[in-house]
C-alpha positions as CSV (number, residue, x, y, z in Angstrom):
1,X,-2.7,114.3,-0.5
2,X,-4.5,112.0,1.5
3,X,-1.9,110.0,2.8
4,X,1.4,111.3,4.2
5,X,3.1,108.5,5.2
6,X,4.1,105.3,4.0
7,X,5.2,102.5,6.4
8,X,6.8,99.2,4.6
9,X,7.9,95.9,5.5
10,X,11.0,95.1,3.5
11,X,11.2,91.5,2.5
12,X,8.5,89.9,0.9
13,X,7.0,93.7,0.5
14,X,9.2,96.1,-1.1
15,X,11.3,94.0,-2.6
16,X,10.4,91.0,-4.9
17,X,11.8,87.4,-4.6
18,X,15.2,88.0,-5.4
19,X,15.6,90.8,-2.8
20,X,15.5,93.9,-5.3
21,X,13.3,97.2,-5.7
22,X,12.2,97.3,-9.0
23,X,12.4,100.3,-10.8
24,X,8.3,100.7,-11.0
25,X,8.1,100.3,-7.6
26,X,11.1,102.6,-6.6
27,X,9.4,104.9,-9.1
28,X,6.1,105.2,-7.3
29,X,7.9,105.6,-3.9
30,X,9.8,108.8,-5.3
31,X,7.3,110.2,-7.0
32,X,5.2,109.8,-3.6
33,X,8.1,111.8,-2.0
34,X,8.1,114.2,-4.7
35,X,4.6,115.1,-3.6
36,X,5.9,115.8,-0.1
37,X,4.9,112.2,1.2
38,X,7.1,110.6,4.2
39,X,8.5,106.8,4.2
40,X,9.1,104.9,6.9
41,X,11.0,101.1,6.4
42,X,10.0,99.1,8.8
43,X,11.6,95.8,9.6
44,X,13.0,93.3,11.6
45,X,16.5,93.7,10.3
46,X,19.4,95.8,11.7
47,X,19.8,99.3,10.6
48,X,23.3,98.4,8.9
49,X,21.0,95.6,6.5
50,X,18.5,98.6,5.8
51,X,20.8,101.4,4.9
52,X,21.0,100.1,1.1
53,X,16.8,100.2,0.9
54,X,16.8,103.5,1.9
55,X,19.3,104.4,-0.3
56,X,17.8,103.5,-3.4
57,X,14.5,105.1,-2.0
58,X,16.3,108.2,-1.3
59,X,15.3,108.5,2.3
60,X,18.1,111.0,3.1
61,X,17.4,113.7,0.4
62,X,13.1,113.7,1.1
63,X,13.5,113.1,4.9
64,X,12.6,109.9,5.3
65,X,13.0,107.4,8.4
66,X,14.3,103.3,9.4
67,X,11.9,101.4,11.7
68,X,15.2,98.8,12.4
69,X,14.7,95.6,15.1
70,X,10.7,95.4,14.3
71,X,10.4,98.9,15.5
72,X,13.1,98.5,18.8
73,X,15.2,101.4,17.0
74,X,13.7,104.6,15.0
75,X,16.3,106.7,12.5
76,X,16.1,109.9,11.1
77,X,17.3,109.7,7.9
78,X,18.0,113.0,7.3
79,X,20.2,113.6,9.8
80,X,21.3,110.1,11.3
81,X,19.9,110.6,14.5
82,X,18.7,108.4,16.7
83,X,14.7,109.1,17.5
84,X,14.0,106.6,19.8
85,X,15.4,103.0,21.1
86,X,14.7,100.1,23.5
87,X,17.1,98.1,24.7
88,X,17.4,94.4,25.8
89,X,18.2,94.1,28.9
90,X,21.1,91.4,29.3
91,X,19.7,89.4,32.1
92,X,17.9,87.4,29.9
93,X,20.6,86.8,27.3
94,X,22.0,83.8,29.6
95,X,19.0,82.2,30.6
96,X,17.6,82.2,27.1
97,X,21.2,80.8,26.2
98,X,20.4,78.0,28.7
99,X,16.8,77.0,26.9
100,X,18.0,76.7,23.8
101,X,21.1,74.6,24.4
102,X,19.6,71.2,23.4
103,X,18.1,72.4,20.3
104,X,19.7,72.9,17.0
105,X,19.1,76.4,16.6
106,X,21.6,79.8,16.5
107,X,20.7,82.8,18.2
108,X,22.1,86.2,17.1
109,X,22.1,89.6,17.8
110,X,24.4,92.2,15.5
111,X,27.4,94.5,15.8
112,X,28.6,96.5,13.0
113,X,28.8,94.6,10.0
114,X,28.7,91.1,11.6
115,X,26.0,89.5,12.9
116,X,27.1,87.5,16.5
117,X,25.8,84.4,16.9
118,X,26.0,81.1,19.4
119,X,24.6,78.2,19.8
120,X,24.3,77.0,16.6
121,X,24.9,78.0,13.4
122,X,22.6,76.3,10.1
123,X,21.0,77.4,7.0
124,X,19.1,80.0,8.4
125,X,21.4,81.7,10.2
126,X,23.5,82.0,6.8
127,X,20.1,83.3,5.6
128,X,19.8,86.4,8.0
129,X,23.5,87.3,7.7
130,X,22.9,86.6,3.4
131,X,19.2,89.0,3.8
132,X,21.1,91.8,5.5
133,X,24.5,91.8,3.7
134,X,26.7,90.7,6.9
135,X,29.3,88.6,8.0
136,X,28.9,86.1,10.7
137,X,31.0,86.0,13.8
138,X,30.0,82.9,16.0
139,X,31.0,82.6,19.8
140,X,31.2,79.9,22.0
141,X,30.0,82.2,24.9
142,X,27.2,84.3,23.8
143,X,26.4,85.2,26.8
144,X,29.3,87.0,27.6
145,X,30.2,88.4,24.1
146,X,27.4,90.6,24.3
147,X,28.8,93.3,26.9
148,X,27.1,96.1,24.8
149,X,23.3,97.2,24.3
150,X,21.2,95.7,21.9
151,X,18.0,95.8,20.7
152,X,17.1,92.2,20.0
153,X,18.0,88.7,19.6
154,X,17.1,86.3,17.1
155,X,16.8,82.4,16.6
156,X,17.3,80.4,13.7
157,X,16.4,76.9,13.2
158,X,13.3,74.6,11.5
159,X,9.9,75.5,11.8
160,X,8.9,73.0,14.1
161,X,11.4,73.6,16.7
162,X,10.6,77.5,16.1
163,X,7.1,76.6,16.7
164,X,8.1,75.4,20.0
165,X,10.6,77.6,21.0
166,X,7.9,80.3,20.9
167,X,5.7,78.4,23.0
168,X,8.4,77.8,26.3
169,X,9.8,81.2,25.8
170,X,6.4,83.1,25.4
171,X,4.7,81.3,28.3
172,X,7.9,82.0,30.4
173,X,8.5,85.6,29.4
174,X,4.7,86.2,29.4
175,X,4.8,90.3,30.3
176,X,8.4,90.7,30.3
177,X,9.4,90.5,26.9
178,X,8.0,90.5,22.9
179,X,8.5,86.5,21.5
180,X,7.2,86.4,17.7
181,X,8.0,84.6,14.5
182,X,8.8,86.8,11.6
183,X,9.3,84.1,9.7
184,X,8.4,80.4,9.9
185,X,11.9,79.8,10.5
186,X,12.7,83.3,12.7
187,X,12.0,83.8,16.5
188,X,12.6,87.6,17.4
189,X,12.9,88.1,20.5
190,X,12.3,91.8,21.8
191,X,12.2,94.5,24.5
192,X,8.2,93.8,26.0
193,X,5.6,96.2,23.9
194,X,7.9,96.8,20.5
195,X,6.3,96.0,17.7
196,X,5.7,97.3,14.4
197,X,2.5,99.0,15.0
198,X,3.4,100.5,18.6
199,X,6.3,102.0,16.7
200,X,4.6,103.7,14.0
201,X,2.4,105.3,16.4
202,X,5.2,106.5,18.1
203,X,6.9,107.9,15.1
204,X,3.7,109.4,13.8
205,X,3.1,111.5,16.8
206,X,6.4,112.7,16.5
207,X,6.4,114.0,13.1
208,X,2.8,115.3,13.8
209,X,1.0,112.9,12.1
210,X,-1.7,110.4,12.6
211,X,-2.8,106.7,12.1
212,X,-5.1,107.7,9.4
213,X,-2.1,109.7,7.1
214,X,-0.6,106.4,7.3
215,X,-1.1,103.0,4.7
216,X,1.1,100.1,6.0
217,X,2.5,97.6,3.5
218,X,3.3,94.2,4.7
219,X,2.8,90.1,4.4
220,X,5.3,88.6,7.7
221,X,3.4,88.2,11.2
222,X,5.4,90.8,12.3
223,X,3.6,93.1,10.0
224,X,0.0,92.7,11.7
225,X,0.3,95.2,13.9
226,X,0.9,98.0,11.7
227,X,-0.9,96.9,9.2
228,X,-4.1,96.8,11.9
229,X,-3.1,100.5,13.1
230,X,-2.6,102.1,10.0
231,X,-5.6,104.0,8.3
232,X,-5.3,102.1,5.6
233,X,-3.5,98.7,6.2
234,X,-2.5,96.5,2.9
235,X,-1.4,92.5,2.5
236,X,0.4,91.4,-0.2
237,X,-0.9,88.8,-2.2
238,X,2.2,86.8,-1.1
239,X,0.9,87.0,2.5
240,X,-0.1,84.0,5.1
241,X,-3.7,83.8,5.3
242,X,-4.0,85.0,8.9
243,X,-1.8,88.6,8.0
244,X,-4.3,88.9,4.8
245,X,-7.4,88.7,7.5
246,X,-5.6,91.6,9.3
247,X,-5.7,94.1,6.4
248,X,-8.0,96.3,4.5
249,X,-7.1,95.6,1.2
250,X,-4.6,92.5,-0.7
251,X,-2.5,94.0,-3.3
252,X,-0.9,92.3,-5.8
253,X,2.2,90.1,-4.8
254,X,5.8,91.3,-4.1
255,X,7.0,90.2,-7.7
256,X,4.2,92.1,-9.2
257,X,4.9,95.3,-8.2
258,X,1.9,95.2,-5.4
259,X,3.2,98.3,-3.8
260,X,2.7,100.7,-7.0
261,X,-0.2,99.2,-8.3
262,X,-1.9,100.7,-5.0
263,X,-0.4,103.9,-5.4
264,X,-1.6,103.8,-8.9
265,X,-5.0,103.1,-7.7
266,X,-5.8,105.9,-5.2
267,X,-3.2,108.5,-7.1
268,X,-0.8,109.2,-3.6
């Protein structure tokens, strides 16, 4: 087998437009486990709003592992242990808090089965907690709520303000933490250095594996990085432009079964 590993996005990859695994695809993924392969899910959502994905792949039974918070938290399937983990430091919770006060936008972070969320809450926000199958709990002190560790934040709100929103913060936080859009309409907002791709390497080398056992699946910008460090890194046809530039090969879309068609083609 040339590849051992598998690393893929969830939304927009894995699953198709109405946020299933179809049975091809879930077919091709267990028959690549079958043959001793390794996945990896790797995503911007919380563990809990993973858990279901790696059910239906199986992950427990063939050992595989959850990439959760874009890469800020690594799970062992098989056992539930945690592998590795960065926290947010809390410090910048209420300064952040103060930024986005004038703009219509929510910013979350999760706990259990309920994603926590101030400032605002709109459309999006019922998105992320719709996406990951949570409730939402909304605070008027966010700040303050969040007396636990976490791995990330997240802000909601139109593109445009998004669009700016990553401009202060990233100039401001410039070396001192990880600002990205995952979406048009998502800012993530991360521990400085996680990212998909760092992660994966990370993983890899603890499994005893290497870039080039790996193919990456993707089509969000947080997918460029692995999809750059993998040894074979694939865009779905559903992609942006700029995360198709980034990858070896474009696969068919996410409603075409794009991930199997590839495993059809070089026989994993």
């Amino acid at each position: 087998m040339k590849y051992k590993v598998i690393a893929l996005d969830i939304d927009g990859t894995l699953t198709n437009s109405e946020k299933v695994i179809t049975e091809k695809t879930k077919n091709a993924l267990l028959r690549f486990q079958e043959n001793g392969g390794k996945i990896i899910l790797a995503s911007g959502r919380p563990e809990h709003g993973m858990i279901p994905h790696a059910k239906t792949l199986e992950l427990q039974k063939y050992g595989g592992y959850i990439l959760a918070y874009n890469g800020g938290c690594a799970i062992d399937c098989l056992t539930g242990r945690v592998i590795f983990q960065s926290i947010l430091k809390h410090q910048y919770i209420p300064e952040i808090c103060e930024i986005i006060k004038k703009y219509p936008v929510g910013i979350n972070t999760y706990e259990g089965e309920n994603i926590i969320v101030g400032n605002n809450v709109n459309d999006y926000t019922r998105l992320e907690a719709k996406i990951n199958g949570m409730g939402i709990r909304y605070t008027e002190d966010f700040p303050k709520y969040i007396h636990f560790d976490i791995n990330k934040c997240l802000l909601q709100g139109e593109p445009e303000i998004i669009l700016e929103l990553e401009r202060i913060l990233s100039e401001k936080y410039q070396g001192e933490l990880g600002i990205f859009k995952s979406e048009p309409f998502f800012l993530e907002i991360v521990p400085n250095g996680i990212d998909k791709g760092s992660a994966i390497d990370k993983l890899l080398k603890t499994i005893g594996c290497g870039k080039n056992d790996c193919i990456a699946f993707g089509d969000g910008f947080n997918d460029i990085t692995m999809i750059k460090y993998a040894g074979l890194g694939i865009a779905m046809e559903n992609a942006s432009d700029i995360v198709k530039k980034s990858a070896d090969f474009i696969t068919l879309s996410n409603d075409s079964d794009g991930i199997a068609h590839v495993l059809e083609k070089i026989a994993v």
